[in-house]
Backbone as a chain_set.jsonl record, in Angstrom:
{"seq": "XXXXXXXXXXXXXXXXXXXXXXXXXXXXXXXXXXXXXXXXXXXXXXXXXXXXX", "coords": {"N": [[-24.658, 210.2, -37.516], [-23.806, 211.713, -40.377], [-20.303, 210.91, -42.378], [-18.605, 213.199, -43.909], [-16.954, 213.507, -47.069], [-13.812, 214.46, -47.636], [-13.083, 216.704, -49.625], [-10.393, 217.557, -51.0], [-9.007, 214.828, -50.454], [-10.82, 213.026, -51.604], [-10.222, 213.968, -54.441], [-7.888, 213.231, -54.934], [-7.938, 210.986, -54.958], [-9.377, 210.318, -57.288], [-7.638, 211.108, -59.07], [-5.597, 209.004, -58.843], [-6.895, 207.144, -59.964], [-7.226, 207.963, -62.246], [-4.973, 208.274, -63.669], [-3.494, 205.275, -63.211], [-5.237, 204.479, -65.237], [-4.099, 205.542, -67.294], [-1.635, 205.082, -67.358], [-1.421, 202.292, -67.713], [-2.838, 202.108, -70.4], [-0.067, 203.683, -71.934], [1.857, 201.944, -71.069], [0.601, 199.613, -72.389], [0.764, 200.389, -75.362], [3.186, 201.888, -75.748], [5.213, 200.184, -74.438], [6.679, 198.993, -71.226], [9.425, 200.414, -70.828], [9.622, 202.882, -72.132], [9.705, 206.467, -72.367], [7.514, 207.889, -72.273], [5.923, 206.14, -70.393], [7.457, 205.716, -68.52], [7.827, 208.29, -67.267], [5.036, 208.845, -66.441], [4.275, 207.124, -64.478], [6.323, 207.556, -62.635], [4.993, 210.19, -62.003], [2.437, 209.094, -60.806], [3.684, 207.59, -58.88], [3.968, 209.899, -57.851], [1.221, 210.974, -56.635], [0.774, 209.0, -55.217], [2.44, 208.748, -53.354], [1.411, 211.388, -51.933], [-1.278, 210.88, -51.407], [-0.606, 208.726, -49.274], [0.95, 210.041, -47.283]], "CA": [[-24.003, 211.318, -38.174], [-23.013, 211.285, -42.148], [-19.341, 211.29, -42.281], [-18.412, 214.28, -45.117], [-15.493, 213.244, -47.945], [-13.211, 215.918, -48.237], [-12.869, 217.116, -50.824], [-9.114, 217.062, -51.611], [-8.862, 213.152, -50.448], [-11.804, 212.394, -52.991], [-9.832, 214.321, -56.309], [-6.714, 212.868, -54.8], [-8.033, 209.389, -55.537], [-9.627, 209.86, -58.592], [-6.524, 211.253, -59.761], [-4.596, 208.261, -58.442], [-7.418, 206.161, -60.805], [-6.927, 208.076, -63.864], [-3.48, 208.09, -63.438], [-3.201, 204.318, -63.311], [-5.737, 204.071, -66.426], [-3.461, 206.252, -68.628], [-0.019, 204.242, -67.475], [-1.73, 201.229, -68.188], [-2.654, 202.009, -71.781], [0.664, 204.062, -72.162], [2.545, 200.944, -71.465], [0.646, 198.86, -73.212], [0.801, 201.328, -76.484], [4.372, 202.035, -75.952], [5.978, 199.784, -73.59], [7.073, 199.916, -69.98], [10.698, 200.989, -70.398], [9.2, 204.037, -72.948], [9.947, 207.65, -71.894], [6.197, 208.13, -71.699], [5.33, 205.545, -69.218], [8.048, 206.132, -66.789], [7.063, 209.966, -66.654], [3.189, 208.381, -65.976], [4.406, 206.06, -63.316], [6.984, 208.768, -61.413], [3.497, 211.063, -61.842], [1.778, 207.948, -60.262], [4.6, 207.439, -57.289], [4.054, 211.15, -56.305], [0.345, 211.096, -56.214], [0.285, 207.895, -54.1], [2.915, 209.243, -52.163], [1.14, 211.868, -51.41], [-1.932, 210.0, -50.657], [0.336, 207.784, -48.239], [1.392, 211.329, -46.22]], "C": [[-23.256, 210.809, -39.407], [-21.589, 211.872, -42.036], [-18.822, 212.136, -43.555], [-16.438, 213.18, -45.932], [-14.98, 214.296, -48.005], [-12.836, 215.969, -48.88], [-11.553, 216.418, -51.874], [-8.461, 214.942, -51.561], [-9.235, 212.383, -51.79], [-10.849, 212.909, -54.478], [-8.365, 213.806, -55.997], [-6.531, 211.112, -55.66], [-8.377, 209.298, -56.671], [-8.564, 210.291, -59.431], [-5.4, 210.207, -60.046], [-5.355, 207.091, -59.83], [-6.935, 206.822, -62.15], [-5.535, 208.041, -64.115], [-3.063, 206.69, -63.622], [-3.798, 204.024, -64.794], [-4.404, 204.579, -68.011], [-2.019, 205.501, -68.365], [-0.234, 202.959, -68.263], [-2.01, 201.301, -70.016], [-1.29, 202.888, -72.556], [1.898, 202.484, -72.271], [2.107, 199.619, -72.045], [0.805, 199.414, -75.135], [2.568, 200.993, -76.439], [5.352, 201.269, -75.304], [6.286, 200.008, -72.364], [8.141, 200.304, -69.815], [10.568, 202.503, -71.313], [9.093, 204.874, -71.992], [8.639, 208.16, -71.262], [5.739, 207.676, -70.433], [6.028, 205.439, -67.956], [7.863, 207.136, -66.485], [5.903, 209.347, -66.126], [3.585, 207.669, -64.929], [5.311, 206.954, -62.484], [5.681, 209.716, -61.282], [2.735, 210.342, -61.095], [2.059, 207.531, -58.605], [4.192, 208.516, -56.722], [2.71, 211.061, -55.853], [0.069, 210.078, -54.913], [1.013, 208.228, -52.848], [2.045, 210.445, -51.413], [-0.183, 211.658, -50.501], [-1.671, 209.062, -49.108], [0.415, 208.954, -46.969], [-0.335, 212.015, -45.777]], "O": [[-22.436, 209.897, -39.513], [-21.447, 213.046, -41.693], [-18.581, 211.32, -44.445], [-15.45, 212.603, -45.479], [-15.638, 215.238, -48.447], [-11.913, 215.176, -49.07], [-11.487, 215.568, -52.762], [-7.827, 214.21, -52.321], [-8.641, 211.658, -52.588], [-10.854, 212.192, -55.479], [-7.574, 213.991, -56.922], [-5.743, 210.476, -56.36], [-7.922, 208.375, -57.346], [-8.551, 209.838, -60.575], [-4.564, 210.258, -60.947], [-4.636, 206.377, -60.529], [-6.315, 206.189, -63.005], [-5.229, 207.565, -65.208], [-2.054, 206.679, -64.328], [-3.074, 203.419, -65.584], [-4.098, 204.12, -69.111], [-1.296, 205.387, -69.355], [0.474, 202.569, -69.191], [-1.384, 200.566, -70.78], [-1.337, 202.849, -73.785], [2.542, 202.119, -73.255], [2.877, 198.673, -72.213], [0.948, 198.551, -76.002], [3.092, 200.031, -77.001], [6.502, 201.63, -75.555], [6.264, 201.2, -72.059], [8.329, 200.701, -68.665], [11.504, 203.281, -71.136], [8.598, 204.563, -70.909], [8.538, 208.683, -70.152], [5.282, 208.395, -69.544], [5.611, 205.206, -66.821], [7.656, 207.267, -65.278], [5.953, 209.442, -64.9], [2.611, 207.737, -64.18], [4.845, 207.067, -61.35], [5.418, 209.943, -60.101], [2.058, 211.122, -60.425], [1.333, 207.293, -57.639], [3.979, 208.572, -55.511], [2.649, 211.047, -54.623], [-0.627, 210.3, -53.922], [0.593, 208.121, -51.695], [2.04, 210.374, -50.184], [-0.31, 212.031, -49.335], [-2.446, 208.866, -48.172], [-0.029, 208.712, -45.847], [-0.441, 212.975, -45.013]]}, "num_chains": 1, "name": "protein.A"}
């Protein structure tokens, strides 16, 4: 028996990837103490948190 992805798991993670791609060139663009990349990285904490739950 094929085990199904559900759905929300699967756009949870690729959210969690694009999410890391865009911090990563946010703090390399602007720095990691820049206004930008700590919004992208608290945006980053909740998704994983929520991943985690």
């Amino acid at each position: 028996m094929n085990k199904v992805i559900e759905p929300p798991k699967y756009k949870l993670s690729k959210a969690i990837l694009i999410k890391k791609r865009e911090m990563i060139e946010l703090g390399t663009r602007y720095g990691l103490t820049d206004v930008r990349t700590v919004r992208c990285s608290q945006q980053l904490d909740d998704l994983l948190n929520r991943q985690a739950n």
